[in-house]
VEXFI-590061 format. One record per residue (C-alpha): residue in one letter; chain; x negated, y negated, z negated. Coordinates in Angstrom, 3 decimals. Layout:
! residues N
+-------+--------+----------+----------+----------+
: lumba : markol :       c1 :       c2 :       c3 :
+-------+--------+----------+----------+----------+
:     A :      A :        X :        Y :        Z :
...
+-------+--------+----------+----------+----------+
This chain:
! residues 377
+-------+--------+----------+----------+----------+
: lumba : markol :       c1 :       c2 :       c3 :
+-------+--------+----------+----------+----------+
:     X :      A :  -38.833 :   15.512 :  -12.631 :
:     X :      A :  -37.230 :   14.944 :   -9.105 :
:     X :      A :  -36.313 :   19.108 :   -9.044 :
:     X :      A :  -34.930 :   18.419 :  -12.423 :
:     X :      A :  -33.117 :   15.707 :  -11.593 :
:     X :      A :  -31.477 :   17.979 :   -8.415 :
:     X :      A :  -30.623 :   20.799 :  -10.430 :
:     X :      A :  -28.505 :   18.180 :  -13.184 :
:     X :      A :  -26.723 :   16.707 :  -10.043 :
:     X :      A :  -26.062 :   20.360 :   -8.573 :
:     X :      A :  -25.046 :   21.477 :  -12.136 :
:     X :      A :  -22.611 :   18.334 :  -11.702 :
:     X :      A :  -21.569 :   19.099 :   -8.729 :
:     X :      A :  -20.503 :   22.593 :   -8.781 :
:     X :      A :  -18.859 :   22.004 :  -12.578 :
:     X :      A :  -16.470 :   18.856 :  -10.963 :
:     X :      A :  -16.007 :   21.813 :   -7.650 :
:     X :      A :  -14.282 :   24.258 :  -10.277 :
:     X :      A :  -11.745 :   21.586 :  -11.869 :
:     X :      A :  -10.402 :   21.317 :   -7.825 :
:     X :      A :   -7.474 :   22.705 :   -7.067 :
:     X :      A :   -5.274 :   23.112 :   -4.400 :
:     X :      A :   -7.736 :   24.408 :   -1.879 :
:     X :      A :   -9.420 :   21.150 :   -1.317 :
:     X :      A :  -12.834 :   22.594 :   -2.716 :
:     X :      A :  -12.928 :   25.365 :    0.317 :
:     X :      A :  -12.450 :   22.258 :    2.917 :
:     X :      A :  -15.649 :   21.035 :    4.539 :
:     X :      A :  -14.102 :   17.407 :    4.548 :
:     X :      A :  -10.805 :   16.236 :    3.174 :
:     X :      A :   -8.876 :   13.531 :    4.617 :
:     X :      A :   -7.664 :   11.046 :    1.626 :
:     X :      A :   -5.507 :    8.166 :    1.862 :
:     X :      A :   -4.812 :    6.173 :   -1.603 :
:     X :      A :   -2.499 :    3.508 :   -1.931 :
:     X :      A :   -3.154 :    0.911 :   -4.606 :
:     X :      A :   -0.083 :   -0.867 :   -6.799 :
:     X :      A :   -0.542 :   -4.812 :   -6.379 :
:     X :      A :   -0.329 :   -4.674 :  -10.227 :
:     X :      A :   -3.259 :   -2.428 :  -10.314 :
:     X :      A :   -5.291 :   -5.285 :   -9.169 :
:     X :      A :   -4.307 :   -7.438 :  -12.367 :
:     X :      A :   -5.870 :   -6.889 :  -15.722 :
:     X :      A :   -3.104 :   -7.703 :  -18.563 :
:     X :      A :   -3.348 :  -11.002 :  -20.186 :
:     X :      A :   -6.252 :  -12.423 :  -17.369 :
:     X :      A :   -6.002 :  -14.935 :  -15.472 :
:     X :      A :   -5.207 :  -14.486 :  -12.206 :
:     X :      A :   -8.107 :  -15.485 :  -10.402 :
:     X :      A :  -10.619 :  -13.361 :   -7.591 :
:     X :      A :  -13.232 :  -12.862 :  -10.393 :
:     X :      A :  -10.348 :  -10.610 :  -12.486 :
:     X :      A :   -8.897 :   -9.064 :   -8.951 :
:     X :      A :  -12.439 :   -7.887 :   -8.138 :
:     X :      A :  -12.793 :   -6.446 :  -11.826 :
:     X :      A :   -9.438 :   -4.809 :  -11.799 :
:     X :      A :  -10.759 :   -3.342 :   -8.542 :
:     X :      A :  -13.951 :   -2.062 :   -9.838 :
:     X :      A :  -11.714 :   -0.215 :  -12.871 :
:     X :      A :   -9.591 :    1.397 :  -10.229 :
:     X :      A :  -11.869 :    1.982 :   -7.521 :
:     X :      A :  -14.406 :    3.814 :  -10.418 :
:     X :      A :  -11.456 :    6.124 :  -10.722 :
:     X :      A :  -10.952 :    6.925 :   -7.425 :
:     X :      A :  -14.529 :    7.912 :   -6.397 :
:     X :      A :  -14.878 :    9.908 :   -9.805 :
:     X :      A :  -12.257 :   11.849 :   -8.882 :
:     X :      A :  -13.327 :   12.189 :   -5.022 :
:     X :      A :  -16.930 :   12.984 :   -6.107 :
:     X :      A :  -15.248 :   17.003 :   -6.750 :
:     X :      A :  -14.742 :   17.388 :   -3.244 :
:     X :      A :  -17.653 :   18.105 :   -0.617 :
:     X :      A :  -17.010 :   15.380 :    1.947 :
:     X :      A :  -14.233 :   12.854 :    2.047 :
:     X :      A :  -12.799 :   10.420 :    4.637 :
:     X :      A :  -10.915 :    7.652 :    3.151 :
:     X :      A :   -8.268 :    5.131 :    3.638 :
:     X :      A :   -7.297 :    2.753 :    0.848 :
:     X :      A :   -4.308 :    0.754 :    1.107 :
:     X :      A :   -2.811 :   -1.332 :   -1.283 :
:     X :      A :    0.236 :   -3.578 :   -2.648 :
:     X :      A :    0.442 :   -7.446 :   -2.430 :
:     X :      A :    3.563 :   -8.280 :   -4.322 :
:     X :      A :    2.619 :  -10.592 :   -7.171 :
:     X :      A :   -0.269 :  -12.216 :   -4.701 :
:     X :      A :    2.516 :  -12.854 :   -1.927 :
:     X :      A :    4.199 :  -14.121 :   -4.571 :
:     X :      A :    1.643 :  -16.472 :   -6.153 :
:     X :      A :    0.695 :  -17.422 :   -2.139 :
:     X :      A :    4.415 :  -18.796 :   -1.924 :
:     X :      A :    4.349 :  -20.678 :   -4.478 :
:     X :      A :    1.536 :  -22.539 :   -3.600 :
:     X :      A :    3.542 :  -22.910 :   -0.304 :
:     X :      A :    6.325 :  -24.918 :   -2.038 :
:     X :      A :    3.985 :  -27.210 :   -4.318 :
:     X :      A :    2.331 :  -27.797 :   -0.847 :
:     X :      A :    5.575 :  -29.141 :    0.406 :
:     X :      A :    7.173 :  -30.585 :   -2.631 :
:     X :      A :    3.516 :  -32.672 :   -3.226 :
:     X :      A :    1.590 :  -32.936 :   -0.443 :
:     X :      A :    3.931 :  -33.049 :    2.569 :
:     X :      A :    2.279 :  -29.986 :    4.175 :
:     X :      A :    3.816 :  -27.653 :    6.173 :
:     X :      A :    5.273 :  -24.309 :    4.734 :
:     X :      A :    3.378 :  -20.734 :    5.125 :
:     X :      A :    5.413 :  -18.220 :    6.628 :
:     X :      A :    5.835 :  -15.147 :    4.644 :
:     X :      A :    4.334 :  -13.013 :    6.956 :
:     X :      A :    1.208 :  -15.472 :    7.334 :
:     X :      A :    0.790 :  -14.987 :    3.397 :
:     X :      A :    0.996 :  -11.514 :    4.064 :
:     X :      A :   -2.165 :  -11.607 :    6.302 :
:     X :      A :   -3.752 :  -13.581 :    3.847 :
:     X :      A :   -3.297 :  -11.338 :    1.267 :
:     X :      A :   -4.580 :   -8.778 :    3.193 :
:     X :      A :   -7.958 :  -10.688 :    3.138 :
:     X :      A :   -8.350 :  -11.987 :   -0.331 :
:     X :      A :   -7.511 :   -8.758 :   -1.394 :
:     X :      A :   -9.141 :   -6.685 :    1.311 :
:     X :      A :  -12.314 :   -8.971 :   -0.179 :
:     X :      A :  -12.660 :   -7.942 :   -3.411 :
:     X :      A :  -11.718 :   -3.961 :   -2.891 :
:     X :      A :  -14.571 :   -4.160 :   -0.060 :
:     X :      A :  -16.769 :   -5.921 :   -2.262 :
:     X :      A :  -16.083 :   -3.485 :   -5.043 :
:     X :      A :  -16.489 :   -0.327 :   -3.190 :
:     X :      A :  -19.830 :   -1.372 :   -1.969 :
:     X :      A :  -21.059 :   -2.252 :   -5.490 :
:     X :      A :  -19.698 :    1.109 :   -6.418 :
:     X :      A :  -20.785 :    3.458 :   -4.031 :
:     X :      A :  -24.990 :    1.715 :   -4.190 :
:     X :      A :  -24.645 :    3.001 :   -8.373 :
:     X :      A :  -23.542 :    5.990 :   -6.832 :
:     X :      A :  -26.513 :    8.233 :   -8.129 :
:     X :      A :  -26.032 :   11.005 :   -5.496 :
:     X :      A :  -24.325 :   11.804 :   -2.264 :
:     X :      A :  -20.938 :   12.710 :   -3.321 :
:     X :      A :  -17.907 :   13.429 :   -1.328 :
:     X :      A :  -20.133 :   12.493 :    1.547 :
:     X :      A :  -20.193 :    9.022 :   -0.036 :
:     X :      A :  -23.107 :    7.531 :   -0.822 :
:     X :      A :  -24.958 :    3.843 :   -0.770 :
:     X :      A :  -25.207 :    3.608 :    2.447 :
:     X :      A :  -21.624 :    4.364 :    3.157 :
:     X :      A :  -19.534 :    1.390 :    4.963 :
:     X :      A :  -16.763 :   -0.413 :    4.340 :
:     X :      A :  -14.808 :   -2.117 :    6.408 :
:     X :      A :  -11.324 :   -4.202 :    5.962 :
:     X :      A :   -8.788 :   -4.358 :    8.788 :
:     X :      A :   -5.822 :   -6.952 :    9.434 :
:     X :      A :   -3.352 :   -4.490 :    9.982 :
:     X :      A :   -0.202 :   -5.515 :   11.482 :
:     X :      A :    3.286 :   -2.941 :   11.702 :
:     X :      A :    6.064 :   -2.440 :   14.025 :
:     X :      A :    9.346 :   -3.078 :   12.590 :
:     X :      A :   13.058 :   -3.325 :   14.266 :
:     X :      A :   14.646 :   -6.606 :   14.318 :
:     X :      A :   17.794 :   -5.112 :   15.015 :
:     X :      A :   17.600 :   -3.318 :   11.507 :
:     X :      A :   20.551 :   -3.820 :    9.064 :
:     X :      A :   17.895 :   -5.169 :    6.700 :
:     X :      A :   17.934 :   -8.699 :    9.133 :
:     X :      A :   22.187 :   -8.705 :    8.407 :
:     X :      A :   21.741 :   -7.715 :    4.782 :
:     X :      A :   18.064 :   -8.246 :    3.070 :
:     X :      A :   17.681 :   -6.973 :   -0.399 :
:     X :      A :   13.979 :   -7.792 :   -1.128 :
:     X :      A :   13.592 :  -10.750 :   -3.576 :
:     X :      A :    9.969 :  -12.438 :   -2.977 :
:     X :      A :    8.848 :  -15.645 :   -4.466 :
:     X :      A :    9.759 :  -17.553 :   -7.847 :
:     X :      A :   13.105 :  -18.190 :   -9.531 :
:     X :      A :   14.684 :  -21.481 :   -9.338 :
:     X :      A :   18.024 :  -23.133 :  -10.333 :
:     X :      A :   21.130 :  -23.352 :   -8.474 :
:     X :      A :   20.428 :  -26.383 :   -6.672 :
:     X :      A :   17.317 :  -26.027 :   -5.199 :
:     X :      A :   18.436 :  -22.468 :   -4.248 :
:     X :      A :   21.163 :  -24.703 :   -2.175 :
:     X :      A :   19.090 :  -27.020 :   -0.865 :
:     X :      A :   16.480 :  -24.086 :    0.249 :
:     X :      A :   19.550 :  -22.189 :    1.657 :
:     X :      A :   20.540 :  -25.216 :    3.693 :
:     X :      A :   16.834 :  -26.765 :    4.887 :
:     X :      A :   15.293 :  -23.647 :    5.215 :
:     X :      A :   17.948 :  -21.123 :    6.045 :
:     X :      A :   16.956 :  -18.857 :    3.589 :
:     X :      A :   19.260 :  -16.135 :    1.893 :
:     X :      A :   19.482 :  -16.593 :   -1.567 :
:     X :      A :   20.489 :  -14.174 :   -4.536 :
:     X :      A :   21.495 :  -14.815 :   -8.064 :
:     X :      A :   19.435 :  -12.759 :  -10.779 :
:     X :      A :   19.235 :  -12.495 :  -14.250 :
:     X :      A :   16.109 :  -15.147 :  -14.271 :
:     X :      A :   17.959 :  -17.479 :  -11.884 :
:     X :      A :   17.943 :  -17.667 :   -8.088 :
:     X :      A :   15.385 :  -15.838 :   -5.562 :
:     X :      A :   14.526 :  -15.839 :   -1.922 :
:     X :      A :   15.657 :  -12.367 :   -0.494 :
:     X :      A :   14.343 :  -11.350 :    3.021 :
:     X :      A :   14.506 :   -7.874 :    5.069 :
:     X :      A :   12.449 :   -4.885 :    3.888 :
:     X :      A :   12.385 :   -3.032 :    6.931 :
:     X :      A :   11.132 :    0.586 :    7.234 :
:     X :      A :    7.874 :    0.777 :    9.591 :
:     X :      A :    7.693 :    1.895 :   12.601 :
:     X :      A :    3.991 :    2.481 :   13.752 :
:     X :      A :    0.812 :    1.141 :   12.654 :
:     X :      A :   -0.717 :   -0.984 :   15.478 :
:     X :      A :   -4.695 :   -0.448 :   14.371 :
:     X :      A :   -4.153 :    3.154 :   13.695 :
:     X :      A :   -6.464 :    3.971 :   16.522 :
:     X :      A :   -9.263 :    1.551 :   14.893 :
:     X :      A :   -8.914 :    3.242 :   11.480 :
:     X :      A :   -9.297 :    6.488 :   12.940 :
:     X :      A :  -12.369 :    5.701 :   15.032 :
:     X :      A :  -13.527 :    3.740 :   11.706 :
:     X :      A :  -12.962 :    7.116 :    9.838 :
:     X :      A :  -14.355 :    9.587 :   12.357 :
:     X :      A :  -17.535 :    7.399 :   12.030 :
:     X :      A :  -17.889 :    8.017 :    7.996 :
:     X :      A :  -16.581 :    4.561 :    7.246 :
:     X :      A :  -14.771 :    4.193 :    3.789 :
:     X :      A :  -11.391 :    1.730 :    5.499 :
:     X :      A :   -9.054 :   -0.565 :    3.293 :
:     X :      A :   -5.765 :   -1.612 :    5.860 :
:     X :      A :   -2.677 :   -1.579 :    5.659 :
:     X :      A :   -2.141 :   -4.328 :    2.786 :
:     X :      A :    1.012 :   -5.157 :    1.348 :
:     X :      A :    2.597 :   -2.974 :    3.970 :
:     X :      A :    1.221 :   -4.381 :    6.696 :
:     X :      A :    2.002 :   -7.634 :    8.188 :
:     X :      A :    5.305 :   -7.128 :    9.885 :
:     X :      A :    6.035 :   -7.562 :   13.256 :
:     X :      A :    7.954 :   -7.110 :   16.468 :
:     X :      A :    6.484 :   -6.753 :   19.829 :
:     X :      A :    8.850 :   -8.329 :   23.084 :
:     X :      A :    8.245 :   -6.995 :   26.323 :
:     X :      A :    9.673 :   -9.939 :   27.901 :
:     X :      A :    9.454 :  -13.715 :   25.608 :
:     X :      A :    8.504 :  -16.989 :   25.445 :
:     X :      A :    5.405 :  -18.340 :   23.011 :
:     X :      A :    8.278 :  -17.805 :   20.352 :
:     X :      A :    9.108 :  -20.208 :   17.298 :
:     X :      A :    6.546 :  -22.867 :   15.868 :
:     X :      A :    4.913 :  -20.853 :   13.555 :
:     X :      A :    5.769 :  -17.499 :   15.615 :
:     X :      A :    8.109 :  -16.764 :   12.587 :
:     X :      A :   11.241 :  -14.399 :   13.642 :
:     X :      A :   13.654 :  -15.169 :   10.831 :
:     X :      A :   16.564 :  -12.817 :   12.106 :
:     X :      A :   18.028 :  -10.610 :   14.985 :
:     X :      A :   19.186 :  -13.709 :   17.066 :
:     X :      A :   16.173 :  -15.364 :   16.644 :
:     X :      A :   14.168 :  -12.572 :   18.936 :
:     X :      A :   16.910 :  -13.357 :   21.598 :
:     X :      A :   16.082 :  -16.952 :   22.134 :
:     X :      A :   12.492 :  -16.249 :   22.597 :
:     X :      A :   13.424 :  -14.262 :   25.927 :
:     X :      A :   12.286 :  -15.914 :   29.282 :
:     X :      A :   11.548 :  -14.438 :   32.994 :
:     X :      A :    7.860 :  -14.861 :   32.387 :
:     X :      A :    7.091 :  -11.266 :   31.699 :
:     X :      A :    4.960 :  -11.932 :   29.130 :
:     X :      A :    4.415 :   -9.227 :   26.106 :
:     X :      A :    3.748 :  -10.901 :   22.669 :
:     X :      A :    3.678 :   -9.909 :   19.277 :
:     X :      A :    5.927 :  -11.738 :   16.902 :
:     X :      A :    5.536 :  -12.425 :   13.174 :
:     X :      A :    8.599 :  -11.165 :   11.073 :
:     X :      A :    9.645 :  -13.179 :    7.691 :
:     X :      A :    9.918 :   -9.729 :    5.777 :
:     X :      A :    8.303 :   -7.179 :    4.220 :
:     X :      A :    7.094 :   -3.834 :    4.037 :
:     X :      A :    7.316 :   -1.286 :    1.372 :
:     X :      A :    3.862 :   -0.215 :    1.172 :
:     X :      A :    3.676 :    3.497 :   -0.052 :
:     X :      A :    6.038 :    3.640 :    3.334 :
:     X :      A :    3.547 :    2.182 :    5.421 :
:     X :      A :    0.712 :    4.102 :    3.573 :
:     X :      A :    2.294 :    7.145 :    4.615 :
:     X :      A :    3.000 :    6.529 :    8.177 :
:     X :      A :   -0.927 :    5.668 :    8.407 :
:     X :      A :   -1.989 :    8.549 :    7.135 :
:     X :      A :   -0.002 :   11.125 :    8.840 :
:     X :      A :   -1.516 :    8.838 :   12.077 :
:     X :      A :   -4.924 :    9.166 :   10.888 :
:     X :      A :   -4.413 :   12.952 :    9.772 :
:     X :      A :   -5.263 :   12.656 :    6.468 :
:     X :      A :   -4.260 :   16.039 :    4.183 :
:     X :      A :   -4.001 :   14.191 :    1.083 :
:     X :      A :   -2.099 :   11.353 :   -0.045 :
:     X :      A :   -2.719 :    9.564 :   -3.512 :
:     X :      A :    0.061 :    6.928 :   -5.024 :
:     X :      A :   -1.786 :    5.297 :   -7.749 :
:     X :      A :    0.682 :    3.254 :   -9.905 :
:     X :      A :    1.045 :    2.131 :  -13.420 :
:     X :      A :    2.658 :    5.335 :  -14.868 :
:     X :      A :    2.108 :    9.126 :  -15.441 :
:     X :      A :    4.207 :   10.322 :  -12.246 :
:     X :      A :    7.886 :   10.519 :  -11.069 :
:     X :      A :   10.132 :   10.970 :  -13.938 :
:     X :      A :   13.645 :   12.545 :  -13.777 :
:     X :      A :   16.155 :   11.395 :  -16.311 :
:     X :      A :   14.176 :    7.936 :  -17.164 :
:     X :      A :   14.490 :    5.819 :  -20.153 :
:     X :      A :   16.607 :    8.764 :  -21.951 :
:     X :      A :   16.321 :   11.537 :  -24.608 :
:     X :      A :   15.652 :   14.383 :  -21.737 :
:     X :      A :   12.986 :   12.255 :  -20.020 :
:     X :      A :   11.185 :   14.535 :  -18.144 :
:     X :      A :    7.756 :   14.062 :  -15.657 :
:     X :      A :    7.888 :   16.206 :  -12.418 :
:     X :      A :    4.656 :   17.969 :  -12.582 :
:     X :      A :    4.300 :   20.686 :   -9.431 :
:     X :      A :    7.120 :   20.747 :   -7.257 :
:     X :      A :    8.075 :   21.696 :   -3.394 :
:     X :      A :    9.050 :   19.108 :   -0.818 :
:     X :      A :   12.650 :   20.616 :   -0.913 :
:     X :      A :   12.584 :   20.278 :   -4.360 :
:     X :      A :   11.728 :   16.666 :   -4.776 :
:     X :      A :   14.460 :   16.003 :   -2.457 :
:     X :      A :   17.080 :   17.470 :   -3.891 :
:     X :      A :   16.041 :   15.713 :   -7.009 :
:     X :      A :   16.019 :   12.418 :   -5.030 :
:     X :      A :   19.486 :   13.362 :   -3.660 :
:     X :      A :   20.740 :   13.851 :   -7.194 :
:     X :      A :   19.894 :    9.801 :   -7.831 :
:     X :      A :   17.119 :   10.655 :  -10.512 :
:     X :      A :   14.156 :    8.043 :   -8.541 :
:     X :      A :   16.126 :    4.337 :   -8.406 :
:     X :      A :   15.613 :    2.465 :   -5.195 :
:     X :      A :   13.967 :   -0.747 :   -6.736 :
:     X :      A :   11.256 :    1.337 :   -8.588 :
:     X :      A :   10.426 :    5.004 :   -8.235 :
:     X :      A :   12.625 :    5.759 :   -4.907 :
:     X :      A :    9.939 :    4.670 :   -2.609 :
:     X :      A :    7.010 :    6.382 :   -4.032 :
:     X :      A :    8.758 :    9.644 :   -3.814 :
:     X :      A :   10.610 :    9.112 :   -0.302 :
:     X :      A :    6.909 :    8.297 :    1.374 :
:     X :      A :    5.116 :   11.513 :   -0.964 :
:     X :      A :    8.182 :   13.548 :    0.816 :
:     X :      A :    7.694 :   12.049 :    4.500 :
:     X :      A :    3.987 :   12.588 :    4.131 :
:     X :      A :    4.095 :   16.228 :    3.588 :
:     X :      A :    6.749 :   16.686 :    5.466 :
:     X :      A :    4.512 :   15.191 :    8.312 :
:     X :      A :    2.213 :   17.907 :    7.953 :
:     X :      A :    0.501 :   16.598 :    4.758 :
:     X :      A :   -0.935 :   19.618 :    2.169 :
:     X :      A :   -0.998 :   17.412 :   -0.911 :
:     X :      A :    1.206 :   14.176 :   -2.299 :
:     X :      A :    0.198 :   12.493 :   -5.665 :
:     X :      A :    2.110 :    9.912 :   -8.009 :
:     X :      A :   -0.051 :    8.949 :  -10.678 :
:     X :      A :   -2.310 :    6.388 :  -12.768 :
:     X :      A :   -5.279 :    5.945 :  -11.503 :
:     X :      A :   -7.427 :    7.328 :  -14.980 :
:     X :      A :   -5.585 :   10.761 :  -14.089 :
:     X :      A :   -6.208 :   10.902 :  -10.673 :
:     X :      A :   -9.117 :   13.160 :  -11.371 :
:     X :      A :   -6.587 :   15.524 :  -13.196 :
:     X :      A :   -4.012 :   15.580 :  -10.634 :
:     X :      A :   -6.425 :   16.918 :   -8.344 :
:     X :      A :   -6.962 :   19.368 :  -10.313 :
:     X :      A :   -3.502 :   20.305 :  -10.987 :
:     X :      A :   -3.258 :   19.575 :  -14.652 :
:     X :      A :   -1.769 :   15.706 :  -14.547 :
:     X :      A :    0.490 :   13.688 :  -12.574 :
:     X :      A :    3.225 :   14.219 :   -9.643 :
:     X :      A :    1.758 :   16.654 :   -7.019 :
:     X :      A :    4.164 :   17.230 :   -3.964 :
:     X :      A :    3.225 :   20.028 :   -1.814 :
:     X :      A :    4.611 :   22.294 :    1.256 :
:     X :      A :    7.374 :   24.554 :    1.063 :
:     X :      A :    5.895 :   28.049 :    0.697 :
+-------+--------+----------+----------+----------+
């Protein structure tokens, strides 16, 4: 029964091996680095509780692994979004204030948070997934670890997102408390078509300050979740004082007043945030990883959207990806990102860039489904 059993999961094996493409299935070990939507971690019409975060991470995760279980051995890095919990984090912020007199959570500090509640439940999931795992796959198996790690990026306070920030976080409100949260708080406010939001600076990353510890954590067979939300953002003075209250920097001039003689080095929260399919792909091309997966509520990258010649990019050169980007097709607010980071990736030294759902992740692997970005020939 147990040579049986061998020959059905070497059957499996080599029949998932043929629906590779790409090249992957002649690589001894791939490098993999998937980035998760926020939104993929919400089930539609739930509640919005851990319980239906860790399910919506099971759904996803099962995806991922299925489609990872074609190659011979894998190393990979899962990132993911944090928009509607950030969101959901600030609000219980404000009903904190408004009804218990507490103290208000800096954006970046519900970042980190994030990073943990939902760095929880994708641990927790891949562990339940990988002991069902009924053979070693991918170099994956039961006893594969996983580890979660705060991960914390480099941005530059003198950016022209601190003069001019264009990210709205946060709920709407009314005119007047948008006023009254402009004048207590000094926060920028913008007027939207569902009322007033909080806008702060979206930065583009710098570095990645664990990328050493996910490497190590990689090298060592270790399946690693970091770089949540984007990151937590901050900036690093070579020369400051124990900075603000909180450790918040709010703006450019802010950084300045924390400078003293005591030649002390400190890292400094930032109230922004990071666009995480950015940050994904700054951490992988630190890590090395060959492929890079953006898993995301629709089919791929689309090029006249939401008219009669809607068309899905299928295969498609670096260069030609950018020229469609240069042509407007991919709007900043939506679609722009995902295809700037799949172009920095490979043009990083990346083989393979994805933009996909996560139920044809399988088939973009394999060439048949999705957005696949590769080199120039």
């Amino acid at each position: 029964l147990k040579n049986m059993q061998r020959r059905k999961e070497h059957k499996h094996e080599e029949m998932n091996k043929e629906k590779v493409a790409f090249g992957l299935d002649e690589l001894e070990e791939v490098s993999v680095a998937v980035a998760l939507g926020g939104h993929a971690l919400r089930r539609e019409g739930c509640a919005e509780t851990y319980a239906e975060q860790k399910l919506a991470a099971r759904t996803v995760l099962g995806d991922v692994l299925r489609a990872l279980g074609a190659l011979r051995k894998v190393r990979l890095l899962v990132t993911h979004g944090n928009g509607p919990q950030v969101g959901t984090g600030l609000q219980r912020s404000e009903l904190g204030v408004q009804h218990a007199a507490l103290a208000p959570v800096p954006l970046h500090a519900c970042v980190a948070e994030s990073q943990g509640g939902i760095g929880f439940s994708l641990e927790s999931a891949l562990r339940e997934l990988l002991a069902a795992m009924p053979a070693r796959r991918a170099g994956l198996s039961a006893g594969t670890q996983v580890a979660t790690v705060l991960t914390t990026v480099l941005v530059d306070a003198q950016h022209a997102e601190f003069r001019e920030p264009s990210k709205p976080v946060g709920g709407c409100m009314d005119a007047a408390t948008a006023e009254r949260m402009r004048t207590e708080r000094g926060w920028v406010m913008r007027e939207t078509l569902s009322g007033w939001r909080r806008v702060v600076p979206s930065p583009p990353p710098h570095a990645v300050q664990q990328a050493a510890v996910v490497r190590t954590l990689l090298d060592a067979g270790v399946v690693v979740v970091a770089a949540g939300g984007g990151g937590i953002p901050v900036c690093v003075e070579k020369v400051c004082s124990a900075g603000s209250p909180d450790g918040t920097v709010t703006s450019t001039a802010a950084v300045d007043e924390q400078v003293d003689d005591r030649g002390v080095e400190c890292v400094v929260g930032v109230d922004a945030v990071v666009d995480k399919d950015r940050a994904t792909a700054l951490l992988a091309g630190q890590v090395d990883a060959k492929v890079m997966a953006v898993l995301t509520p629709v089919d791929g990258a689309f090029i006249h959207y939401g008219t009669e010649k809607q068309t899905m990019v299928g295969r498609v050169t670096v260069s030609e990806l950018e020229q469609l980007l240069e042509r407007g097709h991919f709007p900043k607010g939506s679609m722009g990102p995902k295809v700037e980071s799949a172009i920095a990736f490979v043009r990083g030294g990346g083989s393979l860039a994805i933009i996909t759902r996560p139920s044809l992740f399988a088939d973009a692997l394999a060439d048949r489904a999705g957005t696949r970005v590769i080199p120039d020939c």
